[in-house]
Backbone as JSON Lines, residues from 0, in Angstrom:
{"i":0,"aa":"X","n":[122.72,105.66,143.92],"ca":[122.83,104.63,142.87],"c":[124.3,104.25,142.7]}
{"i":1,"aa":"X","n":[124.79,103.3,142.19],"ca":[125.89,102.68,142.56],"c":[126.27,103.07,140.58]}
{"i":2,"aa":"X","n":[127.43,102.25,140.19],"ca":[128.08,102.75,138.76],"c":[126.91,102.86,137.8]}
{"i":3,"aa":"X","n":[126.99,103.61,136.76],"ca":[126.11,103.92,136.18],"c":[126.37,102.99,134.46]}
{"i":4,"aa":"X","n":[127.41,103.36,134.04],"ca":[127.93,102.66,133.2],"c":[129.65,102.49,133.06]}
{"i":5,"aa":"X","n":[130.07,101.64,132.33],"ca":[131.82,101.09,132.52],"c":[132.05,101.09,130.44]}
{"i":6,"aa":"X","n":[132.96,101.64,130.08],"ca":[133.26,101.49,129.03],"c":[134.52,101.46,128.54]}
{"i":7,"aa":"X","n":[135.03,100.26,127.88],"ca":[136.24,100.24,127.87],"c":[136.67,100.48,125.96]}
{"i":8,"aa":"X","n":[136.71,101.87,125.54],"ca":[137.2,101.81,124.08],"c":[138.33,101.2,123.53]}
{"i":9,"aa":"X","n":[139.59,100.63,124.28],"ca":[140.56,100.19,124.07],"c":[140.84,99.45,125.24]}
{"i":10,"aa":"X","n":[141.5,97.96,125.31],"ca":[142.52,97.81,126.24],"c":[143.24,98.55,127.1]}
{"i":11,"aa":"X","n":[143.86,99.5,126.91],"ca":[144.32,100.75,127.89],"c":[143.7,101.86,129.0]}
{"i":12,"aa":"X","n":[142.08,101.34,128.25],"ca":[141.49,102.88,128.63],"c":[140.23,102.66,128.79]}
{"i":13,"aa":"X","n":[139.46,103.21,129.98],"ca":[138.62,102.8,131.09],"c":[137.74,103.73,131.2]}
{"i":14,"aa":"X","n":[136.36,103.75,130.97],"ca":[135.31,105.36,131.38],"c":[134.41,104.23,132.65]}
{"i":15,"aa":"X","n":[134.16,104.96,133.41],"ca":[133.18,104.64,134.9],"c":[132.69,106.47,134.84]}
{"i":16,"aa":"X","n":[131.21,106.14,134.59],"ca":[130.08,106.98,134.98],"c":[129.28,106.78,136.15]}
{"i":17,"aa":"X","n":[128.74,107.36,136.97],"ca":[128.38,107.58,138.14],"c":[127.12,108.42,138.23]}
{"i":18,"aa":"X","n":[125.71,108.13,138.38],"ca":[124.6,108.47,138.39],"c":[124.27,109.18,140.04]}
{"i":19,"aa":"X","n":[124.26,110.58,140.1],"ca":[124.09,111.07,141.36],"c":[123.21,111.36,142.3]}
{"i":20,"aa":"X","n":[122.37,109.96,142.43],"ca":[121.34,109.91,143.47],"c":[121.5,110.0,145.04]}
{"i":21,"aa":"X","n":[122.42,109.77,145.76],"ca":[122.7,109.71,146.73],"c":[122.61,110.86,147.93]}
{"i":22,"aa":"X","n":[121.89,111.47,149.0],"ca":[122.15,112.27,149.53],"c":[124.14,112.5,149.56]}
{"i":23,"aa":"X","n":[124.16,113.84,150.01],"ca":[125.55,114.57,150.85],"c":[126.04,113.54,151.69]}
{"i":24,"aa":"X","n":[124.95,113.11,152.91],"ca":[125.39,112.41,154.12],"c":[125.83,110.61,153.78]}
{"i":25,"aa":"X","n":[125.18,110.27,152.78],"ca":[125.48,109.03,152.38],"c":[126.82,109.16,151.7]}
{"i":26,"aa":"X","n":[126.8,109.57,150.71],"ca":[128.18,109.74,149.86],"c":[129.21,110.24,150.71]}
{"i":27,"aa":"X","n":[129.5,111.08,151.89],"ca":[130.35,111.44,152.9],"c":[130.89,109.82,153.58]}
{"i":28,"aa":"X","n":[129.61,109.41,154.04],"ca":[130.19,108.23,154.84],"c":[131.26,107.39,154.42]}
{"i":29,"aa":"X","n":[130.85,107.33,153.37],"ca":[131.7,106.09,152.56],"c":[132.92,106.13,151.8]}
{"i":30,"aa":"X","n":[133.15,106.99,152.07],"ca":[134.96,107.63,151.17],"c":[135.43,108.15,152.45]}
{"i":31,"aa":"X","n":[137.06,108.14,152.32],"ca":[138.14,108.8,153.03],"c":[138.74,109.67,152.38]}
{"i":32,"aa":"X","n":[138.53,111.25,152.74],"ca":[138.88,111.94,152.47],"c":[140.51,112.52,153.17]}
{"i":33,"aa":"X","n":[141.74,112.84,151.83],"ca":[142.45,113.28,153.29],"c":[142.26,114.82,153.67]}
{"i":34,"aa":"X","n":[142.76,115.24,154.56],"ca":[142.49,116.86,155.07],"c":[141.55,118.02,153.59]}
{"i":35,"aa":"X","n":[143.04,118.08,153.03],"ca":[142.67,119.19,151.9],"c":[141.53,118.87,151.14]}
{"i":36,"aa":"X","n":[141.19,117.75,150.97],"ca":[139.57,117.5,149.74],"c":[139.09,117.89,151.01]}
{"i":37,"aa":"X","n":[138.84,116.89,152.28],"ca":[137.99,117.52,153.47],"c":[137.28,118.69,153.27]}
{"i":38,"aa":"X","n":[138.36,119.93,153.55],"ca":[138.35,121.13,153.44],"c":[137.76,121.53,152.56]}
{"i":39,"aa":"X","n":[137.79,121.27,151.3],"ca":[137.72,121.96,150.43],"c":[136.0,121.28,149.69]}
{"i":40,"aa":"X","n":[135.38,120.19,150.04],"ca":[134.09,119.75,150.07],"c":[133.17,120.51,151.15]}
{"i":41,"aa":"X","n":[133.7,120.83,151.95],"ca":[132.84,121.25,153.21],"c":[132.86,122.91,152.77]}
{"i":42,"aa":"X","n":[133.94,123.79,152.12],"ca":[133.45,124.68,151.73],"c":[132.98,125.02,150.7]}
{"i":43,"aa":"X","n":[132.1,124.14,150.24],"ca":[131.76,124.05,148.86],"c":[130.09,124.74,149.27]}
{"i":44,"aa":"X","n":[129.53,126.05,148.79],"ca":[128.24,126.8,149.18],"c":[126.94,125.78,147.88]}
{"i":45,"aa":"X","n":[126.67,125.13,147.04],"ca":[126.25,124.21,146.47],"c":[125.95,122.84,146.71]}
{"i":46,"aa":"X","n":[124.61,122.09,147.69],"ca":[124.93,120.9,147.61],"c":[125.4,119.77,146.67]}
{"i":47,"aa":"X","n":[125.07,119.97,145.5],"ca":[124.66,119.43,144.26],"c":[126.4,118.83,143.6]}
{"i":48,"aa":"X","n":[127.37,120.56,144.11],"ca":[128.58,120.43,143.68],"c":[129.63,119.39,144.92]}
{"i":49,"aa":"X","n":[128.64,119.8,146.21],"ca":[129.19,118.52,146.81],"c":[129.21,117.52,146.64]}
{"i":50,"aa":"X","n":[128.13,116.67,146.03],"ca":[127.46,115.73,145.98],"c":[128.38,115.14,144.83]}
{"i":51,"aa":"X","n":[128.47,115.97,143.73],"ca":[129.42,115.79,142.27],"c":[130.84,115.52,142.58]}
{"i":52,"aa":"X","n":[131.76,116.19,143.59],"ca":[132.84,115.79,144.41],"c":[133.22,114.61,145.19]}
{"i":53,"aa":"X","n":[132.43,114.13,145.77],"ca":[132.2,113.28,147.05],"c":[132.15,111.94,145.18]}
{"i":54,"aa":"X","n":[131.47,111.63,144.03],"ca":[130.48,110.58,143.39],"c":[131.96,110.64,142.87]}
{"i":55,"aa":"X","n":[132.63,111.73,142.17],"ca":[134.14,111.03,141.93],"c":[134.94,110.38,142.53]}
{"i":56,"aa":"X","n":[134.92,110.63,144.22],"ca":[135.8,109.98,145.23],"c":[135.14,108.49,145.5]}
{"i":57,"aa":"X","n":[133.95,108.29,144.74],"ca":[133.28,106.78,144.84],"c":[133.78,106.16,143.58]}
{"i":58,"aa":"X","n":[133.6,107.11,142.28],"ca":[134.84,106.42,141.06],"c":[135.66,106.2,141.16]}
{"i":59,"aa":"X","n":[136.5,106.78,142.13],"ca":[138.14,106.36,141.95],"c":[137.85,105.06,142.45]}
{"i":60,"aa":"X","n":[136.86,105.0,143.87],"ca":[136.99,103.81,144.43],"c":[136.82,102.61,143.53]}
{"i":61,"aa":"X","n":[136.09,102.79,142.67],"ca":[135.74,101.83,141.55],"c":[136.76,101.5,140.81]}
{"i":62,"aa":"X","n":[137.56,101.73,140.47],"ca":[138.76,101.8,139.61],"c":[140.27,101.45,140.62]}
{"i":63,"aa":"X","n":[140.04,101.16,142.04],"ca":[141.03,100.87,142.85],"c":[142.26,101.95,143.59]}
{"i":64,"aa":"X","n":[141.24,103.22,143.61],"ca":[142.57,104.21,143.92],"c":[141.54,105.19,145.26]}
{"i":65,"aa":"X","n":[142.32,105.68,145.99],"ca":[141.59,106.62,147.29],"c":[142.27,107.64,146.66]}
{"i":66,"aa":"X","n":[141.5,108.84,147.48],"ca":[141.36,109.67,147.42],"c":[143.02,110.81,147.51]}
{"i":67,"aa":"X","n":[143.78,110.06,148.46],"ca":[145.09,110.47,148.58],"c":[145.99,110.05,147.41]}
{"i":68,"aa":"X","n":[145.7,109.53,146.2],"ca":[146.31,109.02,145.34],"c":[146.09,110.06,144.51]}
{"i":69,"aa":"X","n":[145.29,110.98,144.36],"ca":[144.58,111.81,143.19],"c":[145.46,113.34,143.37]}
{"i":70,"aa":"X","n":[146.17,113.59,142.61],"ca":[146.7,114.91,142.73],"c":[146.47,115.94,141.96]}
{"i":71,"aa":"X","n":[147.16,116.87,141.94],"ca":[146.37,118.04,140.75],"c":[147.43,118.84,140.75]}
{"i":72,"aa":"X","n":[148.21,119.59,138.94],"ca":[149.27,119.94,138.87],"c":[149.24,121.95,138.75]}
{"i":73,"aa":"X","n":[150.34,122.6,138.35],"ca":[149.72,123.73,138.5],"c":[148.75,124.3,137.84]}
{"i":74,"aa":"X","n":[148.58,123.66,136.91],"ca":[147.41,123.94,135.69],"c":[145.78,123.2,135.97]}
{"i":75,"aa":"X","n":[145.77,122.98,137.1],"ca":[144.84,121.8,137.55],"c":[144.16,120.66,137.3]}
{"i":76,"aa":"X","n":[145.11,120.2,136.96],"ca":[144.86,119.1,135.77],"c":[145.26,118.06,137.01]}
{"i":77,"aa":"X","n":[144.4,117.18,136.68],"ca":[144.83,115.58,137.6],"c":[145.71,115.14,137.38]}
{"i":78,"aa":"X","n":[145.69,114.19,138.14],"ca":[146.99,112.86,137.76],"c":[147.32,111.97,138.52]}
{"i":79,"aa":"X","n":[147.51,110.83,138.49],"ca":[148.21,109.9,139.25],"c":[149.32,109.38,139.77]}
{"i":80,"aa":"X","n":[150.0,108.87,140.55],"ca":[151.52,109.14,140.87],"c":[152.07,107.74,140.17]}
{"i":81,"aa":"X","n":[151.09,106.99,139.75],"ca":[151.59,105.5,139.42],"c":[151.62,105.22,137.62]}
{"i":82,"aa":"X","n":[151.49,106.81,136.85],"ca":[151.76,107.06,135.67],"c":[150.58,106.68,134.79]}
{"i":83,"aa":"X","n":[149.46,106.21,135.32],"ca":[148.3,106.56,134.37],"c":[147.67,107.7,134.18]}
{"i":84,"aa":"X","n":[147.13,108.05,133.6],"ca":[146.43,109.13,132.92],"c":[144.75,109.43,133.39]}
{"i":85,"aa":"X","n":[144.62,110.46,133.74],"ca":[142.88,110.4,133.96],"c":[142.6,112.04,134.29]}
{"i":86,"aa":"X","n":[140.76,112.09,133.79],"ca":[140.78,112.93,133.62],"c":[138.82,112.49,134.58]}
{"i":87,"aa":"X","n":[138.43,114.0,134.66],"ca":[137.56,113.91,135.56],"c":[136.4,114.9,135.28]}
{"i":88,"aa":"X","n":[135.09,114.54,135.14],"ca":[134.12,115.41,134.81],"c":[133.08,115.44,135.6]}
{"i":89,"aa":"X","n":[132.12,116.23,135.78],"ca":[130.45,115.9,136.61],"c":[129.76,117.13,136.01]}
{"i":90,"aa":"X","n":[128.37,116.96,135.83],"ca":[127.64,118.0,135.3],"c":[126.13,117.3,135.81]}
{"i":91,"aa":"X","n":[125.48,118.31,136.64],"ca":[124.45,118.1,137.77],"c":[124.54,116.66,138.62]}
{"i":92,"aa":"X","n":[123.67,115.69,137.85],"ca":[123.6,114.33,138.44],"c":[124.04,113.57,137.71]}
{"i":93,"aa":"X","n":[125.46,113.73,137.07],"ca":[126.18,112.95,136.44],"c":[127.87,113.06,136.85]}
{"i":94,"aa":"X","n":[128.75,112.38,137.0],"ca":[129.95,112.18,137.12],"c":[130.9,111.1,136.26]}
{"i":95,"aa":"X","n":[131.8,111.29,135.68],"ca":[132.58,110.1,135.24],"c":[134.21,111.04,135.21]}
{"i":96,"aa":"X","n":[134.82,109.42,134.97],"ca":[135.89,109.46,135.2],"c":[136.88,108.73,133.86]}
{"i":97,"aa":"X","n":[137.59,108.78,133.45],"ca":[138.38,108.47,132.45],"c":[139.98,108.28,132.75]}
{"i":98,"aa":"X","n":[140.34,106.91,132.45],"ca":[141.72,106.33,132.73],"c":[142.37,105.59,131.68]}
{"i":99,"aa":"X","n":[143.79,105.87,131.58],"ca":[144.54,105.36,130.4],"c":[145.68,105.67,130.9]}
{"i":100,"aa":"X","n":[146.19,104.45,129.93],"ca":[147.99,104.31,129.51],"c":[148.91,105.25,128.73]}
{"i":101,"aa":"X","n":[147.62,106.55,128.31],"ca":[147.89,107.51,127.28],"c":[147.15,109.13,127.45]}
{"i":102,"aa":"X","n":[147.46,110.05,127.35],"ca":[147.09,111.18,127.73],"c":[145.57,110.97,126.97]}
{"i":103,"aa":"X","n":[144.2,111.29,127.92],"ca":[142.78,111.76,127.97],"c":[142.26,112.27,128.46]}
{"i":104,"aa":"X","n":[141.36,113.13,128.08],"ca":[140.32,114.0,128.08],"c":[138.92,113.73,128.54]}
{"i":105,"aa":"X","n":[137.88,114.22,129.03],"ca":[136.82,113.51,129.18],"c":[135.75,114.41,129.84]}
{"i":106,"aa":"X","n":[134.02,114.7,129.31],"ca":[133.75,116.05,129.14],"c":[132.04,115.13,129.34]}
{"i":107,"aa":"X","n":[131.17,115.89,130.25],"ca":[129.65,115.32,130.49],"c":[129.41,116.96,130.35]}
{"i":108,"aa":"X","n":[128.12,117.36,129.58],"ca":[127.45,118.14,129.66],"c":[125.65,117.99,129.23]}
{"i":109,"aa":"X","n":[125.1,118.58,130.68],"ca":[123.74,118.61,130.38],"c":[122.93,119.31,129.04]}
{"i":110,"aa":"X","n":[122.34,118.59,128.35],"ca":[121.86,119.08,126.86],"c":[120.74,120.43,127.42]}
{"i":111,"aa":"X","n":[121.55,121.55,127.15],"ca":[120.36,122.87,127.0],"c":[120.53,123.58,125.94]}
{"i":112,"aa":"X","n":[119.65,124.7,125.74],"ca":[119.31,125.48,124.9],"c":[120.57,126.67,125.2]}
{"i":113,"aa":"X","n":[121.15,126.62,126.41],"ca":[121.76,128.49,126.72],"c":[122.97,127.62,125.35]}
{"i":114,"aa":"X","n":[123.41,127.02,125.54],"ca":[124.35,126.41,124.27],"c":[124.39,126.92,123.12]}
{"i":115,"aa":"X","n":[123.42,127.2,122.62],"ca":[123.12,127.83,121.54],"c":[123.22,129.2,121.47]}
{"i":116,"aa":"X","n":[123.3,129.59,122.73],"ca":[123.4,131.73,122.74],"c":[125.21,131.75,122.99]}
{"i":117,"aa":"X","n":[126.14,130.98,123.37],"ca":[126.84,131.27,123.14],"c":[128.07,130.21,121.99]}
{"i":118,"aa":"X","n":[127.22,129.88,121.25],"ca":[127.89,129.03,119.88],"c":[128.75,129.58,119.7]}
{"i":119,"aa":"X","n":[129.17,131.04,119.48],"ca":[130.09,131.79,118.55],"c":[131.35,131.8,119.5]}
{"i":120,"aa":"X","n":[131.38,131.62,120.44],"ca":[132.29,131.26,121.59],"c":[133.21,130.07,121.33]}
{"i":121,"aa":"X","n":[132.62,128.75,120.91],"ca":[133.36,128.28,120.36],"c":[133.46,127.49,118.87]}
{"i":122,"aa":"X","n":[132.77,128.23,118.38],"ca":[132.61,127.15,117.06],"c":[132.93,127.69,116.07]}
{"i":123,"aa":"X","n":[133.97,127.61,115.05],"ca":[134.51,128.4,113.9],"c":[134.83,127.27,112.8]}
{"i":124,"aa":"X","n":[135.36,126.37,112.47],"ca":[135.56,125.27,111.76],"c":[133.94,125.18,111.63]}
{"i":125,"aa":"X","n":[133.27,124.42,112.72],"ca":[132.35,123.44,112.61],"c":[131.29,124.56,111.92]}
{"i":126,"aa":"X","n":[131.14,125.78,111.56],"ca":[129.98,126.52,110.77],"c":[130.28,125.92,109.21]}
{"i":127,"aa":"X","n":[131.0,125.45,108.94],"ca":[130.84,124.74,107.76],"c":[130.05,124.0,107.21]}
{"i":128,"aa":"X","n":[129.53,123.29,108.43],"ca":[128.8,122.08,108.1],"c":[127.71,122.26,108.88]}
{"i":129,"aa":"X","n":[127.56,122.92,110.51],"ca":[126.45,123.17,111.19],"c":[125.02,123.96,110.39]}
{"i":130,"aa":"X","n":[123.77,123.32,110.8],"ca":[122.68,124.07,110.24],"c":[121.89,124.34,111.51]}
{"i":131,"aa":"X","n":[122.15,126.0,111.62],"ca":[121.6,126.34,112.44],"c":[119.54,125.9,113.29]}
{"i":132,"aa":"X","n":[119.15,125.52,112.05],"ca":[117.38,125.64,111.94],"c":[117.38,124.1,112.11]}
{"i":133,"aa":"X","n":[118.17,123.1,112.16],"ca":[118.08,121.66,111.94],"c":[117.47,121.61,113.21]}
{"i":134,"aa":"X","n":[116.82,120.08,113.41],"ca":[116.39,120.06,114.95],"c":[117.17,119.17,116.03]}
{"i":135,"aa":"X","n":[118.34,119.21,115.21],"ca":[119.79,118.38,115.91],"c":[120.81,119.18,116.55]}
{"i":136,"aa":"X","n":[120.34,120.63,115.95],"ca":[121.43,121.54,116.34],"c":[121.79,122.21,118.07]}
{"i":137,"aa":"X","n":[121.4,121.99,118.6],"ca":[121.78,121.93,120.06],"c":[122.55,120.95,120.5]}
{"i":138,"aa":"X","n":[121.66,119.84,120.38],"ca":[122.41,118.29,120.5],"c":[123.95,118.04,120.16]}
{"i":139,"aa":"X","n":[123.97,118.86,118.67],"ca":[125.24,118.52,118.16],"c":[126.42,119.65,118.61]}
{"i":140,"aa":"X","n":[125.91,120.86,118.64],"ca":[126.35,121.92,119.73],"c":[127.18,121.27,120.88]}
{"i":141,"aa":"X","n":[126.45,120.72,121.77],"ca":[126.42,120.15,123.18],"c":[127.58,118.68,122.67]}
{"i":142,"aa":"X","n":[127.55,118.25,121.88],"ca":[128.39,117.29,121.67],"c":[130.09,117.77,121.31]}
{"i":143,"aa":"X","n":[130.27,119.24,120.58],"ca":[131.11,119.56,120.03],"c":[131.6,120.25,121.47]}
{"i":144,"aa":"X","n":[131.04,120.89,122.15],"ca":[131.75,121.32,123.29],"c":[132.06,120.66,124.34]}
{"i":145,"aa":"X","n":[131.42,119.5,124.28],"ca":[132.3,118.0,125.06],"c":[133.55,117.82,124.34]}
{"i":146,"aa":"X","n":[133.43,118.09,123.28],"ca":[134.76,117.42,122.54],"c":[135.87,118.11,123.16]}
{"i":147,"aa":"X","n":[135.65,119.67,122.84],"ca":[136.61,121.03,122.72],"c":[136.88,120.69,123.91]}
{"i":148,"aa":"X","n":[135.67,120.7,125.29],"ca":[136.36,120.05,126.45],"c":[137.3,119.53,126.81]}
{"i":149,"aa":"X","n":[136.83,118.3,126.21],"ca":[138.06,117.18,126.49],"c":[139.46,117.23,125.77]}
{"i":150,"aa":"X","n":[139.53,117.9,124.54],"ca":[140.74,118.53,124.11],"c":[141.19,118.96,124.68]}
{"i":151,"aa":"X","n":[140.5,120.0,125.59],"ca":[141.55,121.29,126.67],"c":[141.97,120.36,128.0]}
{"i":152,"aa":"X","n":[141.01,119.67,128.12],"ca":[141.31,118.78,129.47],"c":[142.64,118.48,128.87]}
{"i":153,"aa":"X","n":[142.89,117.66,127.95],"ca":[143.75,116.42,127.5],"c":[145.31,117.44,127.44]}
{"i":154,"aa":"X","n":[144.96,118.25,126.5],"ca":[146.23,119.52,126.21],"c":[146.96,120.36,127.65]}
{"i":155,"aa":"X","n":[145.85,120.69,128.19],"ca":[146.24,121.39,129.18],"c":[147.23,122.86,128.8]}
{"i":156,"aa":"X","n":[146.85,123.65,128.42],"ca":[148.07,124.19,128.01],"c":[147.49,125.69,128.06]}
{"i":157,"aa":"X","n":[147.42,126.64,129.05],"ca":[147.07,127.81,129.06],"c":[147.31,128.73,127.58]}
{"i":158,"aa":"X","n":[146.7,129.68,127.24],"ca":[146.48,130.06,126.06],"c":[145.3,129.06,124.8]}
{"i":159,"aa":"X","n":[145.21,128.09,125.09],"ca":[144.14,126.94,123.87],"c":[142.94,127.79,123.98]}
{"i":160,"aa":"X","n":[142.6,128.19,122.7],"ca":[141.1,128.57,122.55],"c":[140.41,127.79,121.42]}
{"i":161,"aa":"X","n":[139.18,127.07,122.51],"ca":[138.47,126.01,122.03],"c":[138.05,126.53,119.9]}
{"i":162,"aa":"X","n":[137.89,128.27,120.03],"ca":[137.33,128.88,118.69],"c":[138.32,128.18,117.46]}
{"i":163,"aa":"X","n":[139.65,128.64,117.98],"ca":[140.48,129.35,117.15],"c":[141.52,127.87,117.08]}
{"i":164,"aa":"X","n":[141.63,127.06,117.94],"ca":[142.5,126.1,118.1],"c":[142.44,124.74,118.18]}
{"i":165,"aa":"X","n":[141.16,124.56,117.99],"ca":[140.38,123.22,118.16],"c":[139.59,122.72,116.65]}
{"i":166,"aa":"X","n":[139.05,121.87,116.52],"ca":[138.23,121.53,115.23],"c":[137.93,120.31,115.52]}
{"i":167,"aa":"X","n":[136.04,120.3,115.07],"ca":[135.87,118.74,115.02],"c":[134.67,118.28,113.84]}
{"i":168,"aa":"X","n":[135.68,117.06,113.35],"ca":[135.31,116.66,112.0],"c":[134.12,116.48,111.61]}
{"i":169,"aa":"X","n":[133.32,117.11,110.69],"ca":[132.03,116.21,110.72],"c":[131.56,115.22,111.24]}
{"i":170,"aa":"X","n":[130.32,114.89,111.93],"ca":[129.78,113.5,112.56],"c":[128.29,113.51,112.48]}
{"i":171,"aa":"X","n":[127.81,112.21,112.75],"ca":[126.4,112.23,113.13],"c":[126.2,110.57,114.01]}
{"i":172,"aa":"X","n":[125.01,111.5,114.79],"ca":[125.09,110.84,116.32],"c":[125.41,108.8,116.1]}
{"i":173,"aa":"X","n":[124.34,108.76,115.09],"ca":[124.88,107.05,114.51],"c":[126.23,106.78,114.62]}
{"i":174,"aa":"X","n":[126.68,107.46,114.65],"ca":[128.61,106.76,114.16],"c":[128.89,106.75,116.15]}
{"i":175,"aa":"X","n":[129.05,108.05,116.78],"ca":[129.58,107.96,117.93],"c":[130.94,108.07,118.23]}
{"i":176,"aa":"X","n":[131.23,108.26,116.93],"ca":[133.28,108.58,116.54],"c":[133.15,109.61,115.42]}
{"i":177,"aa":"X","n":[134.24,110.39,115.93],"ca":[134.74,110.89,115.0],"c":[136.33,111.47,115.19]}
{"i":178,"aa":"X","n":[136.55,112.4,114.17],"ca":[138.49,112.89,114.74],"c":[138.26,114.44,115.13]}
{"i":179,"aa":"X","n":[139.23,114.85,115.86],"ca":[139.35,115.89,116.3],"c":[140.72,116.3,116.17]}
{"i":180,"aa":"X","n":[140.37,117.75,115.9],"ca":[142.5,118.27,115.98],"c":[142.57,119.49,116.73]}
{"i":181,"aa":"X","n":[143.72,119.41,117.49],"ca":[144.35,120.31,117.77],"c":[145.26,121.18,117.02]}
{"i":182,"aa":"X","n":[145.17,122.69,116.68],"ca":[145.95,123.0,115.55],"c":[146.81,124.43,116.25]}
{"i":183,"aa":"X","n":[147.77,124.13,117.09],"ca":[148.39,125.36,118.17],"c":[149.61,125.64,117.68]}
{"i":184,"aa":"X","n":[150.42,126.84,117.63],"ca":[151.58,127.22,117.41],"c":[152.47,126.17,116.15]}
{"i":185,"aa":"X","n":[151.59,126.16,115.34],"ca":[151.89,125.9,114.42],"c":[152.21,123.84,114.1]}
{"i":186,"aa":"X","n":[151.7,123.83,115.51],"ca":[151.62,122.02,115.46],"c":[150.28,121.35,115.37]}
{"i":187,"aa":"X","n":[150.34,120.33,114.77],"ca":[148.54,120.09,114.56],"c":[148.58,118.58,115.36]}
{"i":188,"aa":"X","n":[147.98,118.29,116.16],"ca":[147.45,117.1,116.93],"c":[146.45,116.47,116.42]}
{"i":189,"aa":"X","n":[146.32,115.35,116.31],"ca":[144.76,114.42,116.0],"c":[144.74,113.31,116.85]}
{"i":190,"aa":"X","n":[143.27,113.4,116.53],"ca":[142.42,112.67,118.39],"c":[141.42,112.07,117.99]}
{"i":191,"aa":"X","n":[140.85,110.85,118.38],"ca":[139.85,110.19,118.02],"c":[139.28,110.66,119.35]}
{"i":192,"aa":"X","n":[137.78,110.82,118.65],"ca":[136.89,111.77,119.72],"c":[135.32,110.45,119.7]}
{"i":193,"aa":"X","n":[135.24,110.67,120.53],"ca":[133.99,109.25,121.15],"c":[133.16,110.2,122.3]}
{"i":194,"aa":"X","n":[131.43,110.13,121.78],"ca":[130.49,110.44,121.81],"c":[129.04,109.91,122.19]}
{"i":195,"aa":"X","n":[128.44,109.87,122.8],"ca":[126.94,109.68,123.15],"c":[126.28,110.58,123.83]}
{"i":196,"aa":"X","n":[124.92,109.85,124.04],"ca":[123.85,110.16,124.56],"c":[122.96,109.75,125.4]}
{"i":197,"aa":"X","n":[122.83,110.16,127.11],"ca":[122.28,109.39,127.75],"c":[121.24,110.46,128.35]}
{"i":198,"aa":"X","n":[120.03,109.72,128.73],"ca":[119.88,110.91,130.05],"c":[119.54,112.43,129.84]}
{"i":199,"aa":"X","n":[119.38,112.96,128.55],"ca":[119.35,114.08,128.33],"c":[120.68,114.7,128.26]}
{"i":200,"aa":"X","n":[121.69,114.08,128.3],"ca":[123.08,114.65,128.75],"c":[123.97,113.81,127.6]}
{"i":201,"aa":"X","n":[125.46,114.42,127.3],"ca":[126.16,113.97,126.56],"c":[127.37,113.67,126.87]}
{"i":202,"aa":"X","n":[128.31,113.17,126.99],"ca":[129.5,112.39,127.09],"c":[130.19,112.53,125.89]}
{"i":203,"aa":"X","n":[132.09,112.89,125.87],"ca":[132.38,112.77,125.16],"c":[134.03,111.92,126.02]}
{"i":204,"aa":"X","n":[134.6,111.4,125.06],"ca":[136.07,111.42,125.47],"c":[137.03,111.69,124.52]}
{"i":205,"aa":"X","n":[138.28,111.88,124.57],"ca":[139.26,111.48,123.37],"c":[140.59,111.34,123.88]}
{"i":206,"aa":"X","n":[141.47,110.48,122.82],"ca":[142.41,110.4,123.44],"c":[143.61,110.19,121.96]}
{"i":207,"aa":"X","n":[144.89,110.3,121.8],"ca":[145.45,110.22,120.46],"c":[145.17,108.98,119.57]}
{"i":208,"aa":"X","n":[144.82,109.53,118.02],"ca":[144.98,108.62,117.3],"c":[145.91,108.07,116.25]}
């Protein structure tokens, strides 16, 4: 299947989702890989994670950049050499990609239940307001750890724990916004955090507000 959806929250800043129907052998053909992705797709023991590799190297194409343009720093965080910003996700048969004029984050996770066995992992703020017995509470689970995601994506900063260092503001799925903070070594960050629902699966992004 070819783009899945294009969303542009600002002038600056660009989401391309990618729906992962395509065999291995199709999605291979059609991108140029240089050596090291090569390598490093072909030893990939998962078709599925190939398949998720190969559907980003068809996003970039969408967005005007190959595959030799895409780098990754020691923290493994992406980046571009031409000073935009982007960040990169896939979760089973989903992929997207996120680009800006401004440091972002950007987080797909398939809606399950194991979410819920390890809540306490990251959720400490949000028990304030979470109701465990509601019949939203996975959903909204699965939304908050897109967020924390895309925070850590965006931060990058070894030591961030999503529990202890992250927070996200009350929401409900109607709105599709809300704020998020970073609260580390004594500096507090805020982030407008953007949300849905497709597919059984959730999407989040954020980027400063």
């Amino acid at each position: 299947m070819p783009l899945y959806k294009t969303i542009q929250p600002n002038s600056q800043t660009t989401v391309k989702i990618w729906k992962i129907t395509e065999p291995f052998t199709d999605l291979m053909q059609s991108v140029d890989l240089k050596p090291k992705s090569l390598q490093r797709v072909l030893g990939m023991k998962s078709e599925l994670h190939q398949r998720g590799f190969l559907s980003v190297r068809h996003l970039l194409k969408e967005f005007g950049y190959t595959d030799v343009e895409l780098h990754y720093d020691s923290n493994g965080k992406p980046y571009l050499k031409d000073g935009k910003y982007i960040s990169i996700t896939h979760s089973f048969t989903f992929s997207a990609i996120i680009i800006s004029d401004f440091k972002i984050g950007i987080d797909i996770e398939k809606q399950r239940d194991k979410i819920v066995r390890i809540a306490n992992r990251f959720i400490g703020y949000e028990n304030q307001y979470l109701v465990e017995k509601h019949s939203d509470y996975m959903k909204k689970l699965t939304a908050i750890w897109c967020i924390k995601e895309s925070l850590y994506k965006l931060f990058a900063t070894p030591g961030l724990s999503f529990k202890q260092h992250t927070l996200v503001i009350p929401f409900t799925f109607n709105d599709e916004t809300t704020t998020a903070w970073i609260d580390y070594k004594d500096k507090k960050h805020r982030f407008n955090a953007n949300y849905f629902e497709f597919e059984g699966f959730t999407c989040a992004y954020v980027f400063p507000k």
